[in-house]
Residue frames as a rotation matrix with the C-alpha (Angstrom) as fourth column:
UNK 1
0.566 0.824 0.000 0.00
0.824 -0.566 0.000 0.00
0.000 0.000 -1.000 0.00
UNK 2
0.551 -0.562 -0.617 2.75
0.245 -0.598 0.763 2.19
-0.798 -0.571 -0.192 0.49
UNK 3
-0.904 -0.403 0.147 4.56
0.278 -0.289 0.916 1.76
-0.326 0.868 0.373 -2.78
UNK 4
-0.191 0.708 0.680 1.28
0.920 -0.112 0.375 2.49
0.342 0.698 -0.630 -4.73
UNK 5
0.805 0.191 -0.561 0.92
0.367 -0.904 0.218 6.02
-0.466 -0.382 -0.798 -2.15
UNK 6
0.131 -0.639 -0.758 4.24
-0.001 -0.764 0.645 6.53
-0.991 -0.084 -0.101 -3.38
UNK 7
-0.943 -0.132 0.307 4.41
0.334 -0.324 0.885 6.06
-0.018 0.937 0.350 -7.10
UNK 8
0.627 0.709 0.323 0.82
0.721 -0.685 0.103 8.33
0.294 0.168 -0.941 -7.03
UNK 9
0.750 -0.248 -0.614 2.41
-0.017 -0.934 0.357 10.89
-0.662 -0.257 -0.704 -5.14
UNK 10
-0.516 -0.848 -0.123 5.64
0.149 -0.230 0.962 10.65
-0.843 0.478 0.245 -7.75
UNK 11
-0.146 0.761 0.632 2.96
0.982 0.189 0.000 10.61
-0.119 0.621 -0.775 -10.43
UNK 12
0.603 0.613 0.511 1.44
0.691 -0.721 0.048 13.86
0.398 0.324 -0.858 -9.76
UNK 13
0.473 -0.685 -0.554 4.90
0.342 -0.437 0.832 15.31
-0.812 -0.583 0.027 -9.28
UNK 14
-0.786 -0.606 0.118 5.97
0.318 -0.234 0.919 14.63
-0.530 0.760 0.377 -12.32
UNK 15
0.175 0.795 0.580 2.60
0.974 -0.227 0.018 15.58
0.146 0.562 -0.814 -13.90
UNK 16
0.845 0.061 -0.531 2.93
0.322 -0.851 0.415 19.05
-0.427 -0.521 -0.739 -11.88
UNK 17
-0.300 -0.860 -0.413 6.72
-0.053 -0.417 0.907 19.60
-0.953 0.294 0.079 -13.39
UNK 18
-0.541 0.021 0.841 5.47
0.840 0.058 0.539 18.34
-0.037 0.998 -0.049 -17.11
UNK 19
0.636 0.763 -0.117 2.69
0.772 -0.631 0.080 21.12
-0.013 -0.141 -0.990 -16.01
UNK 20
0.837 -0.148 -0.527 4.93
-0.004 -0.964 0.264 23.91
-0.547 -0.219 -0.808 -15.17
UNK 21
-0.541 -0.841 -0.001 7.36
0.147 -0.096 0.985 23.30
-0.828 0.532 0.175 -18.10
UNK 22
-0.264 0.350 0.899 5.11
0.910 -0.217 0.352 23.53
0.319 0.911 -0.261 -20.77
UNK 23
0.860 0.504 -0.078 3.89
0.509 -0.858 0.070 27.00
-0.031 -0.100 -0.995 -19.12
UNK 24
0.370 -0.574 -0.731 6.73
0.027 -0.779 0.626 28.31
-0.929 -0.251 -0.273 -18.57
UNK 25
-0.736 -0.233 0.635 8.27
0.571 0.290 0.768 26.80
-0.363 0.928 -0.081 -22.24
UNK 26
0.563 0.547 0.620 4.71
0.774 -0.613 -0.162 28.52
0.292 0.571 -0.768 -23.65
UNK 27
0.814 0.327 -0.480 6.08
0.470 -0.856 0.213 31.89
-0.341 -0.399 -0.851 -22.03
UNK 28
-0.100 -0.980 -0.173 9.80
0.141 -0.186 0.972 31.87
-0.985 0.073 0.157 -23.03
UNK 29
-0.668 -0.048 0.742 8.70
0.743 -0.100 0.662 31.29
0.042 0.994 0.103 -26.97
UNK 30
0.779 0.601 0.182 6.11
0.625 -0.767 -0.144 34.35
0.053 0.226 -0.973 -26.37
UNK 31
0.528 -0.642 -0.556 9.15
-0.068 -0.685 0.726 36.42
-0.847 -0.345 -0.405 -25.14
UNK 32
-0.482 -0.735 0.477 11.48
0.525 0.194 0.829 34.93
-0.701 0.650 0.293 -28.14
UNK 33
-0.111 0.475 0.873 8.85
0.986 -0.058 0.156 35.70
0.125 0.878 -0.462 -30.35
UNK 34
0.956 0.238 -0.171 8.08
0.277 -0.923 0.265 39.42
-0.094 -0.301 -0.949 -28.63
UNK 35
0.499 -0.700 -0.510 11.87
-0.410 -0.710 0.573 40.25
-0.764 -0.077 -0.641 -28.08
UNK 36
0.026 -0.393 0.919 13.03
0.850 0.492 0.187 38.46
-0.525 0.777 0.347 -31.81
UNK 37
0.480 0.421 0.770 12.34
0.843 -0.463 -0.273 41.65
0.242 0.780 -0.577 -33.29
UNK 38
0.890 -0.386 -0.242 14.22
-0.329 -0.912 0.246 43.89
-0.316 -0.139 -0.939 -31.14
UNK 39
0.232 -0.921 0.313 17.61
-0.064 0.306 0.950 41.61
-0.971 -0.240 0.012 -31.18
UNK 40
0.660 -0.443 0.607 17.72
0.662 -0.041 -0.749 41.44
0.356 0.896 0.266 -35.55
UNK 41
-0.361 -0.920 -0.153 21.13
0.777 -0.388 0.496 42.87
-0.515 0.060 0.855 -36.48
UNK 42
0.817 0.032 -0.575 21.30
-0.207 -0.916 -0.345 46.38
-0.538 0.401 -0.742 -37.80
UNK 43
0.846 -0.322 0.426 22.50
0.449 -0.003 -0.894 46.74
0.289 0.947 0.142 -41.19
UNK 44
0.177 -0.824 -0.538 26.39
0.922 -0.052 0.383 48.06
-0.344 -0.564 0.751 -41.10
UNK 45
0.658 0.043 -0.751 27.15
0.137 -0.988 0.064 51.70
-0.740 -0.145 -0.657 -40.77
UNK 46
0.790 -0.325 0.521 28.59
0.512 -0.118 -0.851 52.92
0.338 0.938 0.073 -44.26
UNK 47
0.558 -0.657 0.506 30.74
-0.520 -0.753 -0.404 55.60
0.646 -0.038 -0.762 -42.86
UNK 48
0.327 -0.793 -0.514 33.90
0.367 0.608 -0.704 54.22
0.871 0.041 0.490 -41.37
UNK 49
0.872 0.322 0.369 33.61
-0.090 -0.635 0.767 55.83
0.482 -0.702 -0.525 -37.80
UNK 50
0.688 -0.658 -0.306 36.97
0.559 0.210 0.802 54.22
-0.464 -0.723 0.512 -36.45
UNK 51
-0.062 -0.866 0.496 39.25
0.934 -0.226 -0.278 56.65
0.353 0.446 0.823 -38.87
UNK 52
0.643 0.435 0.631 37.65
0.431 -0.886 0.172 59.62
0.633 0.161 -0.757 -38.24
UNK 53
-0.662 -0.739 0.125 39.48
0.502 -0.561 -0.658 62.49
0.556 -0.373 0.742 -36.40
UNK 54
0.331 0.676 -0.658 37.94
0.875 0.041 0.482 62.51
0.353 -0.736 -0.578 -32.84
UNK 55
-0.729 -0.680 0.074 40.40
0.614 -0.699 -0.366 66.02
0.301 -0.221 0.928 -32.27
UNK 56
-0.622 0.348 0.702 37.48
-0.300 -0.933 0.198 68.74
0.724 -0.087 0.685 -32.88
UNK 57
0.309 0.735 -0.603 35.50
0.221 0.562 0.797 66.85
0.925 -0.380 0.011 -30.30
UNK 58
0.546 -0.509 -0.665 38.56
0.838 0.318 0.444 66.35
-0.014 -0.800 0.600 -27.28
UNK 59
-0.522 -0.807 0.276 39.58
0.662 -0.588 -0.464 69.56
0.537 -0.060 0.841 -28.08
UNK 60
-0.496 0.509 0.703 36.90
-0.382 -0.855 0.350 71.38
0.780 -0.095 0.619 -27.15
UNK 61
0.372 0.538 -0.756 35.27
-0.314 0.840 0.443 68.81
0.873 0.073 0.482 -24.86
UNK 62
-0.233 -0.867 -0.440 37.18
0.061 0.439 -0.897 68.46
0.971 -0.236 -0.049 -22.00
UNK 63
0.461 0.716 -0.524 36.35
0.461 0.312 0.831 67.64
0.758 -0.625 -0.186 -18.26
UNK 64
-0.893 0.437 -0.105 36.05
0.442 0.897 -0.030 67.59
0.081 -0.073 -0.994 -15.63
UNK 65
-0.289 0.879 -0.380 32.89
-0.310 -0.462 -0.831 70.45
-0.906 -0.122 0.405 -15.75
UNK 66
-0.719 0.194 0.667 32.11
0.549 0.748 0.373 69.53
-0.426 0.635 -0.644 -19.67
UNK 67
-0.611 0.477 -0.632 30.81
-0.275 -0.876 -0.395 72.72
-0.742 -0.067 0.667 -20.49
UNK 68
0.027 0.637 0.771 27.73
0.436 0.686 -0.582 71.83
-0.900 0.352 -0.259 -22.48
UNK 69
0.467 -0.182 -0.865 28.52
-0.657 -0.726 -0.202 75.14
-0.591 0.663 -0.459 -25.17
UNK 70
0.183 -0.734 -0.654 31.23
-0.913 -0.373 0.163 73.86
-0.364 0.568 -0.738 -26.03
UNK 71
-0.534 -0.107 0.838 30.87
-0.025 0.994 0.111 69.95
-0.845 0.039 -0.534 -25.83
UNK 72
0.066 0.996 0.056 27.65
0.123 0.048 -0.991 70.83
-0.990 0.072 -0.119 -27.69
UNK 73
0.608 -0.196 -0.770 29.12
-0.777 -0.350 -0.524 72.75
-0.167 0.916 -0.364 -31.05
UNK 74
-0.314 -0.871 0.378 31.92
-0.736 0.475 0.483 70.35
-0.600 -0.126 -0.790 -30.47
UNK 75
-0.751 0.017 0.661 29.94
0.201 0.958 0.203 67.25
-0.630 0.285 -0.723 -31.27
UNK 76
0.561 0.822 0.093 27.34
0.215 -0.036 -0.976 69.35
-0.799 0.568 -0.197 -33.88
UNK 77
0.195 -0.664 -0.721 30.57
-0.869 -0.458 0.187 70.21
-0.455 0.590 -0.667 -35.71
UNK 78
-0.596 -0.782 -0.183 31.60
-0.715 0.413 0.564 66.65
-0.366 0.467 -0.805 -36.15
UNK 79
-0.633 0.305 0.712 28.27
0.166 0.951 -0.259 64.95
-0.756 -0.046 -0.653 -36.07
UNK 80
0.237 0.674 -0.699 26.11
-0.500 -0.533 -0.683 67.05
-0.833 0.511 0.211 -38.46
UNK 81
-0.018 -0.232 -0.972 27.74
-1.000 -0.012 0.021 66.05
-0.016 0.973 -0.232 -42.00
UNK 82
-0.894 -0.016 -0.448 26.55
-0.205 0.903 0.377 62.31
0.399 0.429 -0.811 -41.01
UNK 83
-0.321 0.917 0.238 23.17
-0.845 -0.164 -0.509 63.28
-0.427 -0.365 0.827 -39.74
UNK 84
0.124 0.717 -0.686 21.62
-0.934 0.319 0.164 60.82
0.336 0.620 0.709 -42.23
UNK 85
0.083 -0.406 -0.910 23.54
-0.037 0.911 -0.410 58.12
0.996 0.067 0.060 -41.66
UNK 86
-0.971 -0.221 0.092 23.30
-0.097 0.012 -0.995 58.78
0.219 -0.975 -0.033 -37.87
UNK 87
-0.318 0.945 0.074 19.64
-0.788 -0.220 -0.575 59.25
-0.527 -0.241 0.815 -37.63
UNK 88
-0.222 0.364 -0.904 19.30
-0.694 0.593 0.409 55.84
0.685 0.718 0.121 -40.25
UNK 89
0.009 -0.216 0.976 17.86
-0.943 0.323 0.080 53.54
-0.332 -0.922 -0.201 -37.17
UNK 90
0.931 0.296 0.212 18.18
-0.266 0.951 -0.160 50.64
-0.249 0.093 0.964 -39.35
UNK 91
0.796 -0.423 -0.432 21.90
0.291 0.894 -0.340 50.96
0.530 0.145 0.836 -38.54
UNK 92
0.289 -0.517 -0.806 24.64
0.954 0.082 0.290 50.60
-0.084 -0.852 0.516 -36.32
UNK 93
0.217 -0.533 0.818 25.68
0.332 -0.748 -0.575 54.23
0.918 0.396 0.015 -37.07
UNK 94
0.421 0.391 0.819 24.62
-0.407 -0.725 0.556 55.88
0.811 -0.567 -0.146 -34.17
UNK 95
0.981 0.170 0.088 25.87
-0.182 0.683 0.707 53.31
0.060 -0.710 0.701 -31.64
UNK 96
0.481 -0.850 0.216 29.33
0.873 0.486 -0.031 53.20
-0.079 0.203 0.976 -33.38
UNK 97
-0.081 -0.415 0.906 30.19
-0.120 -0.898 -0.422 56.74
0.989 -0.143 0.023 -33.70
UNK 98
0.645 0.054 0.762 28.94
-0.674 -0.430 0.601 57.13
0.361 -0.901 -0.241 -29.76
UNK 99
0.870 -0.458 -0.182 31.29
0.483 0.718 0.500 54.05
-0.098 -0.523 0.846 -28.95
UNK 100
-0.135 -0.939 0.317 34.44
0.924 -0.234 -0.302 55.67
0.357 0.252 0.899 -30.51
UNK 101
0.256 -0.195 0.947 33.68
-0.218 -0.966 -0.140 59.32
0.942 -0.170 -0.290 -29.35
UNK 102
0.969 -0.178 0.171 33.65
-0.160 0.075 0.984 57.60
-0.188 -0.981 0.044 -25.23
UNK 103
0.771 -0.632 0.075 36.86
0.634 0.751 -0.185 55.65
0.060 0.190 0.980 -26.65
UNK 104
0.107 -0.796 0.596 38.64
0.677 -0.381 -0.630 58.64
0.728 0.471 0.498 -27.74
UNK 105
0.189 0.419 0.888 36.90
-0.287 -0.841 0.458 61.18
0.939 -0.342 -0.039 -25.47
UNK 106
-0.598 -0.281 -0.751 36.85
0.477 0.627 -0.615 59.10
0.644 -0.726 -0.241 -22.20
UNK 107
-0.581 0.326 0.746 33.40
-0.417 -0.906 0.071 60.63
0.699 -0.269 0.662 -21.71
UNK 108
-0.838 0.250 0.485 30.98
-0.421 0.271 -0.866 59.99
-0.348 -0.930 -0.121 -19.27
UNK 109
-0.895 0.321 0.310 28.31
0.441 0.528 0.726 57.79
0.069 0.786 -0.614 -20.56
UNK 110
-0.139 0.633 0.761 25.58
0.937 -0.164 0.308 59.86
0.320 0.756 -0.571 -22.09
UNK 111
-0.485 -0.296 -0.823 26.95
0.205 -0.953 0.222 63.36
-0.850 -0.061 0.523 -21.71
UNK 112
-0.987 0.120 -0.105 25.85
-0.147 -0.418 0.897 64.18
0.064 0.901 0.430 -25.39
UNK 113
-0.612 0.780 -0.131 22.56
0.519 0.521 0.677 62.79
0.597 0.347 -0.724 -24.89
UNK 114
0.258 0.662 -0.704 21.90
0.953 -0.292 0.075 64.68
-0.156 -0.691 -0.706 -21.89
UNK 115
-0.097 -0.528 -0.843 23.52
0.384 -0.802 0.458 67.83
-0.918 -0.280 0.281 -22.20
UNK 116
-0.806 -0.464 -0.368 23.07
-0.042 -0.576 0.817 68.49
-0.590 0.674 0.445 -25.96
UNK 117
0.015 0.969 0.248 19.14
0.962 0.054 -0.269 68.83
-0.274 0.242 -0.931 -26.69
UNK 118
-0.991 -0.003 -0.136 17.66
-0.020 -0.985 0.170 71.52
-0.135 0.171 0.976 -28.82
UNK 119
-0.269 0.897 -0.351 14.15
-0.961 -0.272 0.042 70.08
-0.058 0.349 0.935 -28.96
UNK 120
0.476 0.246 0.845 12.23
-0.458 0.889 -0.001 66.69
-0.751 -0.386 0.535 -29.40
UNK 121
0.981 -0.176 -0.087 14.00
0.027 0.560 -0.828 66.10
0.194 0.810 0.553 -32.61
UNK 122
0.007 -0.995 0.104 17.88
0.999 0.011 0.041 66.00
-0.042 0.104 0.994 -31.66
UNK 123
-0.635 -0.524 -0.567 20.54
0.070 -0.770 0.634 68.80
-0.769 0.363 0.526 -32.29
UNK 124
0.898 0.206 0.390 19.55
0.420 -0.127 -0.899 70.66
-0.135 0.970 -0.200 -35.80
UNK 125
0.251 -0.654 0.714 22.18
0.618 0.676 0.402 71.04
-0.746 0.340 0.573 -37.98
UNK 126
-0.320 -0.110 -0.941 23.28
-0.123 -0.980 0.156 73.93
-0.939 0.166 0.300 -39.80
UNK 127
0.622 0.525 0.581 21.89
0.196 0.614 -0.764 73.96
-0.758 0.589 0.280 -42.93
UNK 128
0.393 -0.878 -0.275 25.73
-0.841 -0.222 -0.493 74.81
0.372 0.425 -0.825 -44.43
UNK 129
-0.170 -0.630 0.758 26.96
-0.541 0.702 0.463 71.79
-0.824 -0.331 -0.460 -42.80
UNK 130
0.111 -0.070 -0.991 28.01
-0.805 0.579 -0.131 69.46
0.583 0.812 0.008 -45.91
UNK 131
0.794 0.541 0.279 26.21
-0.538 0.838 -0.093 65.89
-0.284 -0.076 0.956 -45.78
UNK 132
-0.212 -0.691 0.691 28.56
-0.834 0.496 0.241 62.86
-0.509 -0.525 -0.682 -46.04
């Protein structure tokens, strides 16, 4: 009588785990399937961000106050003439330029983002600044 109490009770153990693996297994492919779309790769960034000359940036740019003026023109001077290709969100542009300006710059992480707003659309861009 005892073995038969136990292989019921091991029964509806293992029923109870097949039970909470398929739920949880149903939830993980909703998530794959919900966060599959954010994780696709982003097309590569045309412009070659790792040659560039990071100077007019770190010259002007410099800590530790980070005067937003000057960080600000700083990084509309060098970012403007790839506006397109920075603002393209179907690639790495944006993400690679900001990796190599911390690299070079050894800024704090999202100084430009906070500190250099002219509105809900971004910096604006002279409309003399030549396009890339």
């Amino acid at each position: 009588m005892e073995r038969n109490w136990l292989l019921s009770y091991l029964a509806i153990l293992i029923v109870m785990a097949a039970a909470s693996t398929s739920i949880s297994d149903s939830d993980s492919v909703s998530l794959a399937s919900t966060t599959r779309h954010l994780l696709q790769a982003k097309k590569a960034c045309p412009i070659k961000f790792e040659f560039l000359n990071y100077t007019i940036i770190t010259s002007e740019c410099k800590g530790p106050k980070y005067p937003a003026n000057r960080c600000c023109a700083a990084f509309t001077k060098f970012a403007c003439p790839y506006a397109k290709q920075i603002n393209d969100l179907t690639t790495d542009c944006a993400s690679t330029m900001f990796s190599y300006i911390n690299l070079y710059g050894k800024y704090p992480p999202g100084l430009f983002a906070a500190e250099c707003r002219e509105g809900k659309q971004g910096l604006k861009c002279p409309k003399s600044a030549p396009t890339r």
